[in-house]
N, CA, C and O of each residue as an XYZ file, in Angstrom:
332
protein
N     -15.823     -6.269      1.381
C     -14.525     -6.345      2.022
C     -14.712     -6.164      3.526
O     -15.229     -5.099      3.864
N     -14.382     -7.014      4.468
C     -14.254     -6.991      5.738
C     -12.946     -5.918      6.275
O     -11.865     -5.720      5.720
N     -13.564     -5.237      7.744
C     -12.831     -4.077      8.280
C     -11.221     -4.696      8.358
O     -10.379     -3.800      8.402
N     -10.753     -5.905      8.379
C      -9.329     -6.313      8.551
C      -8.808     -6.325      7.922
O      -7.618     -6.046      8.074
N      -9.500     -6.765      6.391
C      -8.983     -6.256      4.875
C      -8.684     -5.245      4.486
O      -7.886     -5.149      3.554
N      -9.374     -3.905      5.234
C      -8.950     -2.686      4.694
C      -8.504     -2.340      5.315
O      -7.658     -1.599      4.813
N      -8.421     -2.351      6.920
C      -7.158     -2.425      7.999
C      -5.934     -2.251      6.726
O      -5.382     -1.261      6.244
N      -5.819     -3.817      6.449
C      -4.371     -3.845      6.371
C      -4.256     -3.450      4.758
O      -3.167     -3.410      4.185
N      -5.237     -3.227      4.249
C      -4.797     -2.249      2.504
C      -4.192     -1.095      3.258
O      -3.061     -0.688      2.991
N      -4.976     -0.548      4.238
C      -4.675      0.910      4.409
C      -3.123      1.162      4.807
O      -2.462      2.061      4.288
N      -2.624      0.288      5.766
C      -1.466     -0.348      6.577
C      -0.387      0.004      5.140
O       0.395      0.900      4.821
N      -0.916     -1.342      4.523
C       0.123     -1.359      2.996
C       0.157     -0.189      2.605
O       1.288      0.297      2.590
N      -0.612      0.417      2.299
C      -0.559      1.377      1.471
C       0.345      2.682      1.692
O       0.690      3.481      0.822
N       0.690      2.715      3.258
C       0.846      3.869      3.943
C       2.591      3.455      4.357
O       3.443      4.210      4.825
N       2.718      1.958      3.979
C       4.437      1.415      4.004
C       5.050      2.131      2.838
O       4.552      2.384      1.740
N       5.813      2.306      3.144
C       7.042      3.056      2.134
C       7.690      1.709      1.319
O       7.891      1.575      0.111
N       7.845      1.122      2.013
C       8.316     -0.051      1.040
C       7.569     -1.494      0.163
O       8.168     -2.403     -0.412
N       6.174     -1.303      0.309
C       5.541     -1.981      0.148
C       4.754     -1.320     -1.018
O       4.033     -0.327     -1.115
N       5.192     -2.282     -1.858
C       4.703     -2.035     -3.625
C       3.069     -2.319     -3.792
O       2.380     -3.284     -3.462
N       2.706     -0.880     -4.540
C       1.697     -1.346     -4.858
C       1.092     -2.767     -5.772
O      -0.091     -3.004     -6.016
N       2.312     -3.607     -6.179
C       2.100     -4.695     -6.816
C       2.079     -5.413     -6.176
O       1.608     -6.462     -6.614
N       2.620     -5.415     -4.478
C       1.764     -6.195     -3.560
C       0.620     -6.237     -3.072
O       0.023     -7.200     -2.590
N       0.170     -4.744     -3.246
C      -1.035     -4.772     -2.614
C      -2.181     -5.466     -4.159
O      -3.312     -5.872     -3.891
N      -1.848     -5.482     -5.112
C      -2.626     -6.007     -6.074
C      -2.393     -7.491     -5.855
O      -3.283     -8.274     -6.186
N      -1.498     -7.844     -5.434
C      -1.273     -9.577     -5.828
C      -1.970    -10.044     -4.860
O      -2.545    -11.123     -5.002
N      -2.056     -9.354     -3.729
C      -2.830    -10.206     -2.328
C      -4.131     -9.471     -2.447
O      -4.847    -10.022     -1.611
N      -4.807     -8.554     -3.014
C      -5.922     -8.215     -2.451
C      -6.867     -7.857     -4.185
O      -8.085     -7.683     -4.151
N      -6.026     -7.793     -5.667
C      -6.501     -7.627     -6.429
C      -6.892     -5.959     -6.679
O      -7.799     -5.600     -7.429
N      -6.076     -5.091     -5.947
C      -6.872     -3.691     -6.088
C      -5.072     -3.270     -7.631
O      -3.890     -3.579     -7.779
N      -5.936     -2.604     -8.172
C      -4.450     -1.773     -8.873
C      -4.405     -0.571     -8.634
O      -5.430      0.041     -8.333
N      -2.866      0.189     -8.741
C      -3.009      1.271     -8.094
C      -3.995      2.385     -7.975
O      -4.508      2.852     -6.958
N      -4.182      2.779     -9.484
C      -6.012      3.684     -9.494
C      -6.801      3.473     -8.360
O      -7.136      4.393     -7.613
N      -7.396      1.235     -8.049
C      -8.241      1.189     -7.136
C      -7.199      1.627     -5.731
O      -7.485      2.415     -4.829
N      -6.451      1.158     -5.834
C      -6.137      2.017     -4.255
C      -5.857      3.207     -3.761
O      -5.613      3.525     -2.597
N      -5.924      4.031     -4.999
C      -5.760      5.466     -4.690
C      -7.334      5.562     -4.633
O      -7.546      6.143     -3.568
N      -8.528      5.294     -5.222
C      -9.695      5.210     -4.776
C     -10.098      4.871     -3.871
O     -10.767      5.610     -3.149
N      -9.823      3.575     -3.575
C      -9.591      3.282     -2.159
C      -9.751      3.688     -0.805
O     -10.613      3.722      0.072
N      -8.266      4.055     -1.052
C      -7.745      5.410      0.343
C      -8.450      6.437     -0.130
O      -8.920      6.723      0.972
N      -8.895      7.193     -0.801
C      -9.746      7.731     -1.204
C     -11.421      8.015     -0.152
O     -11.965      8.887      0.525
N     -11.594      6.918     -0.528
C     -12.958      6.338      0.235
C     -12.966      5.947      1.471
O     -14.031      5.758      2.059
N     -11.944      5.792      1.969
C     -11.505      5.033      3.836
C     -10.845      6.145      4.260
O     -10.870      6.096      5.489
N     -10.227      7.190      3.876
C      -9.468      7.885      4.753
C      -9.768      9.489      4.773
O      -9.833     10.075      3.693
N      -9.954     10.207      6.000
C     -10.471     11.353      5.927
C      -9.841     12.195      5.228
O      -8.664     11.835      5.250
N      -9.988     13.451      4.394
C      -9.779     14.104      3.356
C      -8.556     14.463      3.977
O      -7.628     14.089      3.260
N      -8.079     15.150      5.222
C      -6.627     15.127      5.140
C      -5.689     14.071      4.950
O      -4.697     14.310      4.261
N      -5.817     13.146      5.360
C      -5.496     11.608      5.615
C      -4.928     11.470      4.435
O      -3.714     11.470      4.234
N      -6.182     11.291      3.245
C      -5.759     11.023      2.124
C      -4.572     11.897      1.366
O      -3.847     11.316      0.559
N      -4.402     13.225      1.628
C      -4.071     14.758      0.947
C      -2.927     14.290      1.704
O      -1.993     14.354      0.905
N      -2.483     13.844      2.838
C      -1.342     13.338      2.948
C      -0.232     12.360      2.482
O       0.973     12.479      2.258
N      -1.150     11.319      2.426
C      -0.554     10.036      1.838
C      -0.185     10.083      0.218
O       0.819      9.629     -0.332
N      -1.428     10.846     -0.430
C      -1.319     11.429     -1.855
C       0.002     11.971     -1.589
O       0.760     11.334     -2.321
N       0.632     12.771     -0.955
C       1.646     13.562     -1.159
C       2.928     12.822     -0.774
O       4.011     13.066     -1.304
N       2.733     11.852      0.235
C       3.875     10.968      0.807
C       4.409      9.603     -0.291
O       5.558      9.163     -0.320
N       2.943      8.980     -1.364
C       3.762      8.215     -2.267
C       3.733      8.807     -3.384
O       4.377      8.057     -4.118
N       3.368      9.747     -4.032
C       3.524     10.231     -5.475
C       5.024     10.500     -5.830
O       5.600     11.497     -5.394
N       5.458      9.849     -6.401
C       6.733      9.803     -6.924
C       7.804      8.829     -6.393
O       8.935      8.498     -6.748
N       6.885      8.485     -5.298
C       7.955      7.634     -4.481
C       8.074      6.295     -5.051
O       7.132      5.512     -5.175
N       9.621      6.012     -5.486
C      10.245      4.999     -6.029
C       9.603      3.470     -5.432
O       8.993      2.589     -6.038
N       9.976      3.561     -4.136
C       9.819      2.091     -3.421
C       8.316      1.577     -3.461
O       8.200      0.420     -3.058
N       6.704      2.431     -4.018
C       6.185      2.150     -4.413
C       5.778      1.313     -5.254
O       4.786      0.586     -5.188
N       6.828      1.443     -6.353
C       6.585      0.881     -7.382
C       7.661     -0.104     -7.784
O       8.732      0.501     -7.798
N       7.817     -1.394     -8.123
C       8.222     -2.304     -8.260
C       9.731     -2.026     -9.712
O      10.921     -2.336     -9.743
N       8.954     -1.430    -10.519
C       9.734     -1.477    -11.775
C      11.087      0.038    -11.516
O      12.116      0.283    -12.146
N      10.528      0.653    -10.491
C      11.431      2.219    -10.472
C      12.246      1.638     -9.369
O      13.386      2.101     -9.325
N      11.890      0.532     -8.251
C      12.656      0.089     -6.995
C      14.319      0.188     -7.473
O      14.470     -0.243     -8.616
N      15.100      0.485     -7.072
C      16.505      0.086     -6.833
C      16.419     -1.316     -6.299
O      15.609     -1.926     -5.600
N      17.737     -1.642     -6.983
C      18.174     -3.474     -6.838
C      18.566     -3.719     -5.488
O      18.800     -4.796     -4.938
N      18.615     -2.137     -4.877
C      19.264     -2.432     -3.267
C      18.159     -2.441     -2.306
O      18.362     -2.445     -1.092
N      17.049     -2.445     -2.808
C      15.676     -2.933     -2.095
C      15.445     -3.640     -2.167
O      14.968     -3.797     -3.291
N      15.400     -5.100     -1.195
C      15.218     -6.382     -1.823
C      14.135     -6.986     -1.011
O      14.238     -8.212     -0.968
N      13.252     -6.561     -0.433
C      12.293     -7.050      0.255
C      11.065     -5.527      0.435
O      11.302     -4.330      0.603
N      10.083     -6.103      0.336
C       9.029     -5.481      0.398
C       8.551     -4.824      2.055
O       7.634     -4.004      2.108
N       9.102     -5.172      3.040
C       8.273     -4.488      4.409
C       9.458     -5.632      5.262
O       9.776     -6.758      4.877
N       9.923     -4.931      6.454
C       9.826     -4.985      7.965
C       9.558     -6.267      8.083
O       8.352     -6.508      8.034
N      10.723     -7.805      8.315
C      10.528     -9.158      8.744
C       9.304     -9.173      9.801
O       8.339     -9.937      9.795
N       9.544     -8.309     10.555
C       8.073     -7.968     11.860
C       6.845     -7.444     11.637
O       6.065     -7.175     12.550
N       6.560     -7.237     10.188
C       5.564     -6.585      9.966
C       4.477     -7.520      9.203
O       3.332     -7.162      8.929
N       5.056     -8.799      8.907
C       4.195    -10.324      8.205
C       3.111    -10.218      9.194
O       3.234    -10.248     10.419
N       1.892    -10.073      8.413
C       1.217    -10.687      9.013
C      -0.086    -11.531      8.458
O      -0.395    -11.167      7.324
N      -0.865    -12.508      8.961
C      -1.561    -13.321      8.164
C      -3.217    -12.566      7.727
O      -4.026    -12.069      8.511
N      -3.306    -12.679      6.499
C      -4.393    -12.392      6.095
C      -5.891    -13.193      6.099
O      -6.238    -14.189      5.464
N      -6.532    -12.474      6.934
C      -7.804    -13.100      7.243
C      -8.825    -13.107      5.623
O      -8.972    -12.308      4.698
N      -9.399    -14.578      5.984
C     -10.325    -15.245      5.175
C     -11.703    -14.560      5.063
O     -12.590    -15.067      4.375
């Protein structure tokens, strides 16, 4: 995996509104791998944070989302994924 790829897993991962079923559809990780993941890329507080910022959190997850969430991330926040 190239540093821009995990750039922007890490990016995703750390959006509040951005489902981990996005980050599987564009990059193939499922949540386990991206809690491994961040795991492996982010310094032990880093991680002990983020662990604590999505665990439970609804907008994570696709199937718990409310119907009044209807988009995944910030129109300004598209950005193109390198090859």
């Amino acid at each position: 995996m190239n540093q821009v790829d995990a750039s922007r897993i890490i990016e995703m991962a750390w959006e509040d509104r951005t489902p981990f079923e996005a980050i599987q559809h564009l990059y193939g990780l499922t949540e386990p791998e991206v809690i491994k993941f961040m795991r492996t890329y982010l310094k032990s507080g880093s991680f002990k944070l983020w662990r604590a910022r999505v665990t439970g959190r609804q907008t994570k997850h696709l199937a718990l989302r409310s119907s009044e969430v209807n988009r995944g991330y910030c129109p300004t926040q598209y950005k193109q994924r390198s090859k």
